[in-house]
C-alpha positions in Angstrom: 136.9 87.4 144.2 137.9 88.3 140.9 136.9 84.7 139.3 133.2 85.6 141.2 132.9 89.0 139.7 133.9 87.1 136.3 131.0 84.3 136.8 128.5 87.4 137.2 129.6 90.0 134.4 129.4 86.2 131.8 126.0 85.7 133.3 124.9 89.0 132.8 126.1 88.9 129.2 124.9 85.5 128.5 121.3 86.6 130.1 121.6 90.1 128.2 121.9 88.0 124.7 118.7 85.9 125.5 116.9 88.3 125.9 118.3 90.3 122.6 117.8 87.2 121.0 114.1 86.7 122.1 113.4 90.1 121.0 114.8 89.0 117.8 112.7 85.9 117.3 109.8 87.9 118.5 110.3 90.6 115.5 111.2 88.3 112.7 107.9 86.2 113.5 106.4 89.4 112.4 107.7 89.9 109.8 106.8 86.7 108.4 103.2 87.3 109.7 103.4 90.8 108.1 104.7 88.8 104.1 102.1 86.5 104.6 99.3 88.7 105.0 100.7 91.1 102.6 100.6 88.4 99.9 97.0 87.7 100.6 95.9 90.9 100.8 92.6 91.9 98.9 90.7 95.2 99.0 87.5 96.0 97.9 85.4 99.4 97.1 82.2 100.1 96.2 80.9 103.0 94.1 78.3 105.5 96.1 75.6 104.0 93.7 76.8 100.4 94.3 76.8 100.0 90.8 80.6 99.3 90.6 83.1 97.3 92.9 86.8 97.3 92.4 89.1 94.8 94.1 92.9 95.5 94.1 95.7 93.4 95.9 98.5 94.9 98.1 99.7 96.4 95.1 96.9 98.5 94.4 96.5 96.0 91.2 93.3 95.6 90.4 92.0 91.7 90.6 88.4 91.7 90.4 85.6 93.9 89.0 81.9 93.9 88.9 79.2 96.3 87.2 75.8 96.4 88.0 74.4 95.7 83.8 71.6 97.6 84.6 73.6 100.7 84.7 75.8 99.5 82.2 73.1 100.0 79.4 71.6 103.0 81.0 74.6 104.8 81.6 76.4 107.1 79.3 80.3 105.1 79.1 82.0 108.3 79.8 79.8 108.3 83.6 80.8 104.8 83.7 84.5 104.6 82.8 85.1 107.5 86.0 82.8 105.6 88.3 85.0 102.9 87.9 88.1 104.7 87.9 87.3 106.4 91.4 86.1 103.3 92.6 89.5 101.6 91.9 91.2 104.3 93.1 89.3 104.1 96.6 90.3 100.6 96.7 93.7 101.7 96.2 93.6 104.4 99.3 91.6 101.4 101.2 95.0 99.3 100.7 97.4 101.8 101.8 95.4 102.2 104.8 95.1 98.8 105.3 99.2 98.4 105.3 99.8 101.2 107.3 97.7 99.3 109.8 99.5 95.9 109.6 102.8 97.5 110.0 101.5 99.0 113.0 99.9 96.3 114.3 103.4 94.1 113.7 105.8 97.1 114.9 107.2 95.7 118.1 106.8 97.3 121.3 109.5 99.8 122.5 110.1 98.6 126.3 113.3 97.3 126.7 115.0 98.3 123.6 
């Protein structure tokens, strides 16, 4: 009786590691999905006016910029250097929100844990 009890307590633990194991292999995937698009990541913002757009990366680094050179010449550089700065800075908030939402997306589900 006692070899049975044996056999079922090691198949319990052997079936209890799968599954800790699967769970495992389930959240490191993630994690590499979550690097990956991290490391890819590229937001963009637009001024009110669309005269400016600001791209940044995960970071909040900024990677691309573009300025309407209409408004360039019309517009007094002072007006110009803050449209710019606010619309990097939206991209910036844009990214922060955008990770916030791939971790969530990649958190893994609490059943069973």
């Amino acid at each position: 009786m006692t070899e049975r009890t044996d056999r079922a307590a090691n198949q319990a633990l052997r079936n209890d590691l799968e599954d800790v194991y699967g769970r495992y292999e389930e959240l490191r995937s993630g994690v590499d999905e979550l690097q990956r698009s991290l490391a890819t990541m590229q937001v963009s913002a637009e001024s009110e006016d669309g005269v400016v757009r600001a791209t940044v990366d995960a970071d909040g680094k900024l990677v691309d910029l573009s300025l309407n050179q209409q408004a360039c010449r019309e517009w007094n550089v002072e007006t110009l250097a803050r449209t710019i700065v606010e619309t990097i800075q939206q991209a910036s908030a844009g990214t922060t929100r955008h990770i916030e939402q791939l971790v969530t997306n990649h958190r893994p589900s609490d059943d069973g844990a």
